[in-house]
KOLKE-765360 format. One record per residue (C-alpha): x, y, z; residue in one letter. Coordinates in steps of 0.25 Angstrom, whole numbers, padded with zeros to 4 digits, always signed. Each point is the difference from the previous one (the first is absolute). Example, Ala and Ser with C-alpha at 12.3 -4.5 7.8 and 13.67 -1.06 7.14 Angstrom:
<recs>
+0049-0018+0031A +0006+0014-0002S 
</recs>
This chain:
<recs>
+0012-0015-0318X +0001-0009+0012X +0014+0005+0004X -0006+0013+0000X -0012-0005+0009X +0008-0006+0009X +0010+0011+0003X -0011+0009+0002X -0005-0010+0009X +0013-0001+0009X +0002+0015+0000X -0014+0001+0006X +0003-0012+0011X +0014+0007+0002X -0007+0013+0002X -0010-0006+0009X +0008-0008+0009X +0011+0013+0003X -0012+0007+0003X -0006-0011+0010X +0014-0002+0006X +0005-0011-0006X +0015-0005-0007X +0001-0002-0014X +0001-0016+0006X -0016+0003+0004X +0006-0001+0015X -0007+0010+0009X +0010+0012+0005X -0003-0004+0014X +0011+0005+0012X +0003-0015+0001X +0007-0002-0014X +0015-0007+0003X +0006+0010-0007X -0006+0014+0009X +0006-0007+0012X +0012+0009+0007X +0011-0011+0002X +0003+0004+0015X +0013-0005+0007X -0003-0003+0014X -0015-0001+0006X +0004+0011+0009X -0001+0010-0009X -0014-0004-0003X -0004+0001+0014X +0007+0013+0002X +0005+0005+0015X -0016+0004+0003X -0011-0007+0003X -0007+0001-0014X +0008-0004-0013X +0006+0010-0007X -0004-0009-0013X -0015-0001+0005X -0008-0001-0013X +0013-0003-0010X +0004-0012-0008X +0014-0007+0005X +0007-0013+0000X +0009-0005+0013X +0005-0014+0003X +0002-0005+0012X -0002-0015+0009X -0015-0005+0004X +0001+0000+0014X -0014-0002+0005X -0014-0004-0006X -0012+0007+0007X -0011-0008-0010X -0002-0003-0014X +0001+0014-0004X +0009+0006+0006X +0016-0002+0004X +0012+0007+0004X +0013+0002-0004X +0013+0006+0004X +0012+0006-0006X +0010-0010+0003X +0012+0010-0001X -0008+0012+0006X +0003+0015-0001X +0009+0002+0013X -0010+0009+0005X -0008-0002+0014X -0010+0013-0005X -0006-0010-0011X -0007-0013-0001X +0007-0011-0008X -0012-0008-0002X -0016+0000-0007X -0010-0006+0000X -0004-0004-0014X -0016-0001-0004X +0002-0013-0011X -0013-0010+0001X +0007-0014-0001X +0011+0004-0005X +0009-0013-0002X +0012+0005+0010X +0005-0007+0014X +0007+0003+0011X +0015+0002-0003X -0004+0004-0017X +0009+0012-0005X -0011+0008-0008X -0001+0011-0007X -0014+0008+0001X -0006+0011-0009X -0012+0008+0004X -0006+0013+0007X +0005+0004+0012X -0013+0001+0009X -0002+0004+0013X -0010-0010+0006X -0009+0000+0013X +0002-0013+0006X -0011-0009+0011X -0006+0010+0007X -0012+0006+0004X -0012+0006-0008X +0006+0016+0001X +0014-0006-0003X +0002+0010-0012X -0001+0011+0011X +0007-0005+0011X +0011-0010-0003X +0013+0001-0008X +0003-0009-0012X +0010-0009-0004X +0008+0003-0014X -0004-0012-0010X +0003+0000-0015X -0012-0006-0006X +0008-0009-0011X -0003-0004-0014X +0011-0009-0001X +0009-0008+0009X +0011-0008-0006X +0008-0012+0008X +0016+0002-0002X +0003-0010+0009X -0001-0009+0014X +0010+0004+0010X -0008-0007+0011X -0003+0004+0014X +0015-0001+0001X -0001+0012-0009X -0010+0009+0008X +0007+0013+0004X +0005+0000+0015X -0012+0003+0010X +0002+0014+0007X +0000-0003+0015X -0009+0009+0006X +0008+0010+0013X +0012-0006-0005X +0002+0004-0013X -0008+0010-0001X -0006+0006+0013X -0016+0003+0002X +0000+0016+0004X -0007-0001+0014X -0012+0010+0003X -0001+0009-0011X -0008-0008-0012X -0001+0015-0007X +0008+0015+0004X -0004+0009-0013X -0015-0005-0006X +0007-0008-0009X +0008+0014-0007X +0013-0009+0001X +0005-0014-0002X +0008-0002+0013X +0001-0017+0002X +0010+0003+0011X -0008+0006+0008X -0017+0000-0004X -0003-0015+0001X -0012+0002-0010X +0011+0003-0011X +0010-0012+0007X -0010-0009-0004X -0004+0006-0013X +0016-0001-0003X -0002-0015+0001X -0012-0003-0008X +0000-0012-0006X +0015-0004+0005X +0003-0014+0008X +0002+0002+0014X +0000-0007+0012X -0002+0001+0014X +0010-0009+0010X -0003-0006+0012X -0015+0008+0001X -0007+0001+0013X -0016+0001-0002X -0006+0012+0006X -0016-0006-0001X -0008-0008-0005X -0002-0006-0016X -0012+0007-0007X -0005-0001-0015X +0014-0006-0001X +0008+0014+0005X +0011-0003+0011X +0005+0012+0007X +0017-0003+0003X +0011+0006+0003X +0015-0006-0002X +0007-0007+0011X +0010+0011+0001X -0012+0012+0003X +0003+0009+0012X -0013+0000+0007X -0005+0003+0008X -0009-0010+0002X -0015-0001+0007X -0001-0010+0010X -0007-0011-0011X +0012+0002-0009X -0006+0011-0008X +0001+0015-0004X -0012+0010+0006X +0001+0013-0007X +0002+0014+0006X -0002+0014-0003X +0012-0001-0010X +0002-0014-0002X -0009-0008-0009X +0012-0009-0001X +0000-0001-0018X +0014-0007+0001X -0011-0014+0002X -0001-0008-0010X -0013-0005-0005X +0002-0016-0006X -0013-0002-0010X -0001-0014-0003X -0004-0003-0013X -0005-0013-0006X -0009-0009+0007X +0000-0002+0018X +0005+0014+0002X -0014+0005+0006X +0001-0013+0009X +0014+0001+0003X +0001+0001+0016X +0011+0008+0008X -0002+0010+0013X +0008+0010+0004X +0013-0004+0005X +0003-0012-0011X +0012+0001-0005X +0008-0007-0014X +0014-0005+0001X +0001+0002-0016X -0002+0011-0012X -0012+0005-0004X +0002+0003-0013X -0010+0007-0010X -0003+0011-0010X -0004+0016+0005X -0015+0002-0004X -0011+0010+0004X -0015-0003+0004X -0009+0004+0008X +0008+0014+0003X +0012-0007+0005X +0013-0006-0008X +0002-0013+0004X +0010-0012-0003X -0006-0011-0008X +0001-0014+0002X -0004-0013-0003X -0008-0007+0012X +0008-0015-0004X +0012+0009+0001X -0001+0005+0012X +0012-0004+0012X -0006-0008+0011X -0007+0008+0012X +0008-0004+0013X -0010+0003+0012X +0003+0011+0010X -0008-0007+0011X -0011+0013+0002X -0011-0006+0008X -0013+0007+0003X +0006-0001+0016X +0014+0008-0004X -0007+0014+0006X -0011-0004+0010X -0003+0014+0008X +0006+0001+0013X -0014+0008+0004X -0006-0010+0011X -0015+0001+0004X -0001+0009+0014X -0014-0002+0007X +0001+0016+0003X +0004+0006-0015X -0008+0000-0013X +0005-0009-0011X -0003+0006-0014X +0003-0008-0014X -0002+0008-0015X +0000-0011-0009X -0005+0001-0017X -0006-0014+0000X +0002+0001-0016X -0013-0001-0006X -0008-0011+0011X -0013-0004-0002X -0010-0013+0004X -0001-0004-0015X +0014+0001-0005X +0010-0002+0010X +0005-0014+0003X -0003-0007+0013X +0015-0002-0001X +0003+0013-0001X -0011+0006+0012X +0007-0010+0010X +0013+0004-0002X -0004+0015+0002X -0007-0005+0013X +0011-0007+0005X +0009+0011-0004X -0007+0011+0010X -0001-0011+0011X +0016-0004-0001X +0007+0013-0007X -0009+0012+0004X -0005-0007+0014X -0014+0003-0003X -0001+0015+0000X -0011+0007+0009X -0003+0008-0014X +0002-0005-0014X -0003+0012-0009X +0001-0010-0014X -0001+0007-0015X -0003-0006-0012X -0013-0008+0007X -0009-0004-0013X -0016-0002+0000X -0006-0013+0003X +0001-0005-0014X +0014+0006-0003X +0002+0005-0015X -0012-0004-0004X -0008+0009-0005X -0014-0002+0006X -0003+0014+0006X +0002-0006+0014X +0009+0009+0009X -0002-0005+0014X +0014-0008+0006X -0007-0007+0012X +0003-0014-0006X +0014+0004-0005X +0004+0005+0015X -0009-0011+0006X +0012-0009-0007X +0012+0007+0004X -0006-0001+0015X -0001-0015+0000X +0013-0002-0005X +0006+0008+0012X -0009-0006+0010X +0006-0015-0008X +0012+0003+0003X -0002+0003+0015X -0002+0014+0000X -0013+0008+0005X -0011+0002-0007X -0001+0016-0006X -0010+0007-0004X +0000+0007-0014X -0002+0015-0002X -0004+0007-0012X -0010+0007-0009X -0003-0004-0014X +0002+0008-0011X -0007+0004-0013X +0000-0011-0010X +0012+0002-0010X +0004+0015+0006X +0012-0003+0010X +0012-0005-0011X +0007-0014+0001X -0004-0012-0010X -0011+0003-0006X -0015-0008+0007X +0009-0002+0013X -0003+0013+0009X +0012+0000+0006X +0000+0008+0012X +0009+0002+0012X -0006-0007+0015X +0003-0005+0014X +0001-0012+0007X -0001+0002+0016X +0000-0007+0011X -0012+0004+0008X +0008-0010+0014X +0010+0011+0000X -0005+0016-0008X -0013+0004-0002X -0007+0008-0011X -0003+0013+0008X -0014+0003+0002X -0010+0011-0003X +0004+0003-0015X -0010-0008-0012X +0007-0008-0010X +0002+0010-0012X -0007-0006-0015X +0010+0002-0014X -0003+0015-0003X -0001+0005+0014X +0012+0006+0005X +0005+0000+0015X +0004+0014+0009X +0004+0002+0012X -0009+0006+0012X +0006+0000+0014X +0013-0007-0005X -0006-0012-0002X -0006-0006-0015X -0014+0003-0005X -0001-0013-0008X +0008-0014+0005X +0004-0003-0007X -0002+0010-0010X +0006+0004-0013X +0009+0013-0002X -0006+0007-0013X -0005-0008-0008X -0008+0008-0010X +0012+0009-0003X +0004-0002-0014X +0015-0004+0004X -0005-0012+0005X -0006-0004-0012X +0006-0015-0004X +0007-0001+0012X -0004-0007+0014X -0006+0011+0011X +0008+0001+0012X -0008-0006+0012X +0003+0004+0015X -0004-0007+0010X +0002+0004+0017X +0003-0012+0008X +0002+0000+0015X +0009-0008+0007X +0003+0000+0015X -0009+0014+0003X +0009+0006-0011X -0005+0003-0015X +0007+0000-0014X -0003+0004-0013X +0004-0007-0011X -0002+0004-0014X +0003-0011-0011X +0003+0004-0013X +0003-0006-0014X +0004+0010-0009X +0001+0000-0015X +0012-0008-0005X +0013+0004-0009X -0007-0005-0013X +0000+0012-0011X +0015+0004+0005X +0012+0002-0010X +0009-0013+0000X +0013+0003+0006X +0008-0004-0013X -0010+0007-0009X +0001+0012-0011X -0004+0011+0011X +0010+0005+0009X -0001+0002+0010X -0013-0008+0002X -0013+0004+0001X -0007-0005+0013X -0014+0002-0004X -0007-0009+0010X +0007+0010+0011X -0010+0011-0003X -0012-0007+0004X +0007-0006+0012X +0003+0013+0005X -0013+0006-0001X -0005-0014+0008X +0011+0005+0010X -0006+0013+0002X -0013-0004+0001X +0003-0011+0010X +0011+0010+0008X -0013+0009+0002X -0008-0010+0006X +0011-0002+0011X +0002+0015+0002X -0015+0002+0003X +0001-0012+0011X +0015+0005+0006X -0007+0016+0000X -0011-0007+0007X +0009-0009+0009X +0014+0004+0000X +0004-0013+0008X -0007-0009-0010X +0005-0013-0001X +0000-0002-0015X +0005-0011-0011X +0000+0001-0015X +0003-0013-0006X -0001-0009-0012X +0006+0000-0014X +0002+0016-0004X +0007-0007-0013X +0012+0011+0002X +0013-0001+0007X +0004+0004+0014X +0009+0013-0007X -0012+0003-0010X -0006+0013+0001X -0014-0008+0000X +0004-0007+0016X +0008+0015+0004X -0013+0007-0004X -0008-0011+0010X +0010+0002+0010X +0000+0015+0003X +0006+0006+0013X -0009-0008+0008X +0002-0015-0006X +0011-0008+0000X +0001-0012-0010X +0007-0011+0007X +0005-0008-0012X +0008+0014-0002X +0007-0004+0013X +0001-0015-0002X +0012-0007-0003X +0008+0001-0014X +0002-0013-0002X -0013-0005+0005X -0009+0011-0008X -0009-0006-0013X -0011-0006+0000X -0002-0003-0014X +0010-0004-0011X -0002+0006-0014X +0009+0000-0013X +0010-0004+0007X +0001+0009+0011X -0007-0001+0016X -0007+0011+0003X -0009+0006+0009X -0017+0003-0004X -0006-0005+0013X +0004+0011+0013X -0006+0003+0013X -0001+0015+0005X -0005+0002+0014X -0001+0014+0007X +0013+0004+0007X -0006-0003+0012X +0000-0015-0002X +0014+0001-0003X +0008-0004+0010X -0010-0011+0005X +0000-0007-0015X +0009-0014-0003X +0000-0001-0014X +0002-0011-0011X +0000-0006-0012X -0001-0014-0002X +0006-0006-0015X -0009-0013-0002X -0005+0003-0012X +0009+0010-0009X +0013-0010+0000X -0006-0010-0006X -0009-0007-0012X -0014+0004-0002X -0004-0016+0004X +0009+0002+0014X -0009+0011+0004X -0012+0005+0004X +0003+0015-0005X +0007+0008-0009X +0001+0011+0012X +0008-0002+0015X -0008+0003+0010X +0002+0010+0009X +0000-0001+0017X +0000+0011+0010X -0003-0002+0014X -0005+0011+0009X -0001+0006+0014X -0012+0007+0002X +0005+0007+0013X 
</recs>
C-alpha cells in the first residue's frame, strides 16, 4: 500500500514538474543549462561579420584569453588563435559578476549571447549601438598563460588602417570594415589594440582623450589638432577612455604627445567606440609646449577702426564664478583681445547665477566682469542688456542666461533717440535705424521658446553707425551620435535652428530694404558650423561670414569629441567686407578646463567704418 502511494506520488511530482518546465533532476529547463550550449569554434562566429550577433538570444560555449577587466562584473576575452577574418571581432565581452578569472586565464564561458547597451545617456536604447556580450552562467579557468600569454595587440593605421571620412556609405545595409569606419570599429570590438606614438588632438574630459597615431597624415590645425570640414569629421581618431580611478583628473592639451603604445580593449559608450584602458596603464604624457601665447592675433588696436570681440563667457555669473577665474578673463581681453571697443559676450547669468530665486537682473554679474578688465588696466565699459522673463530663455536652469554687451563709452557710443526695449517687446526698424536699443528681435515668437532672444544694439563710432545683432542659438543636444544605429544621422536640433535663421535673416532684410548700405553684424554662438545650412541661411546674397573665409588651419573655436570646430561666427553685410581683419584667438579651446576661462575662442574683428 505505501509503494503504491508513493509511485502515485512521484508520477504526480513527475507530471508536475514537465509541466512547470523542469528536468527529472528538479533543475529548471532554463536556456542557461551546460548542456543547451552550442560549442562554438572561434568567438568570431558569435559576433558574426555585422554589427549585431548573429547568435543574439542563443546559448553557446567559446574559449578564449582574459584580456581586460572593465569592473567586478564584467571582462573580456579574446580568441587567442582567431578566425583569420578582419570582417569579424575575436573578442567579447563577458557579463560574469566576480567571477574568479584574471588577466591572462584561458577560460571557457557558457551563456546567452546578448546584445547590451553600454554607459550612455537616458535615450541610449534609441540612439546608440550596442556591444555583443554573452551573459554567462559559467566560466571555468583552464589555465594561466600570463600577460605573456595575451594575444598580440592590433596597432592601429598599421596593421589595420582606420577608413578616413566616410564612418557610414549604405544605412548600415552592408558590413563594409574597409571602407565605413562605424563597421571598422565594429570589426574590432572587444580586440586588443594599440595606438603608437599618439599625438593628442585636445583636451582630457570625463577621462576621454581624443588621438591619433604618430604616423597620421594630417593635416593639422595650428594647435596640433583636426577641425572638421563639410566632409571631414575625421573618425579615423581615436578616443582613449581611461578607466579606474584619476582618469577624469588626468591632464593633457592639445599637442601632447606619447613616446610609447597605448594599448587597450575596443568598447562603445556614449555613441562612440573607444579604446579602453587602465588610467595606471597609461604611457607617460610628454609635453608639446602649447602656451596660451602660441596664436596671439596679429590685429593691433587702430585709434581710427572699430575693434569687435564675440566671446561665450561659459556660464559667468557674480555668485558662481571664482575671482580666479573673472581676473583671468579680465586680463585676457586687456593682453589677448587689446580691450575691444565692443564686447557682445554670451552665456552672462543673473546676479545670483544658478540659483533659483526668480531674480533675473545681470547688473552685479557684469558689474564683476567690468572691474576685473579695468584691474587689469583696461577701460572701464558699460553693460548693455535687457532682462529676460524668469526661467523662459534656456540655459542652466535659475541662471537667465542671456547674450549682452560690454562697451566702451571713451571710444563708441550707444546711439541715441531709440528706448531700451523690455523682454516681450520686440525691436523694428524705422528710418534704418532701431526702434528699441537695445532691443530684442521677436521674442514672443514661439521658435524662441527656451532659447535666448537675439538682442541688436546700434552703436556709433566716429559719425558712422553699426548694427550688431548677437545671438545664442539652441545647441546640438537632441542630435543622433555620429556612431549610432540611425544612419545617416538625424540632426534634429537643425530644424529649430533654421527657423531661428529665418527669423533673424528677416529682421536684417527689413533694415537692408530700408538701408541698402547698412552697416550690419551678426555675431555670437549660432551653435552650427560655417558650411551648415543654419550660417548659409543667415548669410544670404547680402552677408558674408568671415570665419567662411578664415584660415583652414586657424579655423575652430571649440573643441568637441575629439574634433575642433567651428559654433561661434561673424556675418557682416558685404559692404563691410573689404574693410574687416578677422581672427580667432585659441586661449581657451587647447587646453584644460582649470587653464581657461572658457570653453569657447573668442572671436576679433576690427573695422573701418569709412
Amino acid at each position: 500500500m505505501k509503494r503504491t502511494i508513493r509511485k502515485n506520488i512521484m508520477k504526480r511530482v513527475l507530471a508536475a514538474a514537465l509541466i512547470a518546465g523542469a528536468t527529472i533532476f528538479g533543475q529548471a529547463a532554463a536556456p542557461n543549462q551546460a548542456f543547451a550550449a552550442e560549442k562554438i569554434a572561434h568567438i568570431g562566429q558569435v559576433q558574426g561579420a555585422a554589427q549585431y550577433s548573429p547568435y543574439q538570444g542563443k546559448e553557446v560555449e567559446v574559449q578564449g584569453v582574459v584580456t581586460f577587466r572593465s569592473g567586478k562584473s564584467s571582462f573580456f576575452i579574446q580568441d587567442p588563435e582567431g578566425d583569420g577574418n578582419d570582417a569579424t571581432s575575436d573578442a567579447i565581452m563577458v557579463y560574469a559578476p566576480d567571477a574568479p578569472c584574471g588577466i591572462g586565464d584561458l577560460v571557457t564561458v557558457k551563456g546567452e549571447v546578448t546584445e547590451y547597451f553600454n554607459a550612455g545617456f537616458r535615450d541610449k536604447k534609441e540612439t546608440d549601438l550596442p556591444v555583443t556580450e554573452i551573459k554567462a552562467s559559467k566560466v571555468k579557468v583552464i589555465k594561466s598563460l600570463g600577460r605573456e600569454g595575451l594575444p598580440k595587440p592590433i596597432v592601429l593605421d598599421k596593421d589595420r588602417m582606420i577608413p578616413r571620412k566616410v564612418i557610414d556609405s549604405d544605412g548600415l545595409k552592408v558590413f563594409n570594415p574597409e571602407k565605413d569606419a562605424i563597421d571598422f570599429w565594429e570589426s574590432l570590438e572587444g580586440m586588443r589594440v594599440s595606438i603608437e606614438n599618439a599625438k593628442v588632438l585636445g583636451p582630457q574630459r570625463y577621462a576621454d582623450l581624443w588621438v591619433v597615431p604618430g604616423t597620421h597624415e594630417g593635416p593639422f590645425n595650428n594647435c596640433g589638432g583636426l577641425s572638421i570640414a563639410a566632409d571631414d569629421m575625421h573618425p579615423e581618431h581615436i578616443c582613449v577612455y581611461m578607466a579606474g580611478d584619476g582618469g577624469k583628473q588626468y591632464r593633457a592639451k592639445a599637442g601632447d604627445h606619447f613616446d610609447k603604445p597605448i594599448t587597450g580593449v575596443v568598447s562603445y559608450a556614449f555613441g562612440n567606440y573607444q579604446v579602453m584602458t587602465l588610467t595606471n596603464q597609461m604611457p607617460p604624457i610628454i609635453d608639446g609646449g602649447l602656451t596660451h601665447d602660441f596664436d596671439k592675433t596679429t590685429i593691433q588696436p587702430d585709434p581710427s577702426k572699430l575693434l569687435i570681440a564675440s566671446y561665450n563667457i561659459e556660464n559667468f555669473s557674480k555668485a558662481h564664478t571664482s575671482q580666479a577665474k573673472v581676473d583671468r578673463l579680465g586680463k585676457s581681453i586687456v593682453n589677448d583681445l587689446h580691450n575691444p571697443d565692443i564686447i557682445t559676450v554670451l552665456e552672462l547669468q543673473d546676479n545670483d547665477g544658478k540659483d533659483d530665486t526668480g531674480n533675473t537682473d545681470a547688473s552685479q554679474s557684469g558689474q564683476y566682469l567690468i572691474d576685473a578688465v579695468k584691474a587689469a588696466g583696461g577701460p572701464e565699459y558699460k553693460l548693455i542688456n535687457i532682462n529676460p522673463e524668469d526661467g523662459a530663455d534656456g540655459g542652466q536652469p535659475g541662471a537667465n542666461i542671456r547674450v549682452a554687451y560690454f562697451y566702451n563709452p571713451s571710444r563708441v557710443q550707444l546711439r541715441s533717440g531709440a528706448p531700451e526695449g523690455k523682454a516681450k517687446q520686440a525691436v523694428k526698424w524705422q528710418g534704418g535705424h532701431l526702434t528699441l536699443n537695445p532691443g530684442r528681435i521677436d521674442p514672443t515668437n514661439t521658435i524662441f521658446e527656451h532659447t535666448r532672444k537675439s538682442l541688436a544694439a546700434e552703436f556709433t563710432f566716429n559719425g558712422k553707425d553699426l548694427t550688431i545683432i548677437a545671438n545664442h542659438l539652441n545647441s546640438k543636444r537632441g542630435d543622433d551620435t555620429l556612431y549610432g544605429q540611425h544612419q545617416p544621422v538625424k540632426l534634429r536640433s537643425e530644424e529649430k535652428r533654421l527657423k531661428l535663421a529665418a527669423d533673424i535673416r528677416n529682421f536684417v532684410d527689413e533694415g537692408l530694404k530700408q538701408d541698402q548700405a547698412k552697416n550690419i553684424m551678426l555675431m555670437g554662438d549660432f551653435n552650427d558650423f560655417e558650411f551648415s545650412p543654419v550660417i548659409k541661411a543667415l548669410e544670404g546674397t547680402t552677408m558674408t561670414n568671415l570665419v567662411g573665409h578664415h584660415d583652414i588651419a586657424d579655423r575652430y573655436s571649440y573643441f568637441y569629441n575629439g574634433n575642433n570646430q567651428i559654433l561661434d561666427n561673424i556675418i557682416v553685410s558685404n559692404n563691410l567686407v573689404p574693410n574687416c581683419t578677422f581672427d580667432i584667438v585659441h586661449v581657451n579651446s587647447p587646453f584644460m578646463p582649470d587653464d581657461r576661462v572658457s570653453d569657447h575662442d573668442p572671436l576679433l574683428v576690427q573695422v573701418d567704418l569709412k
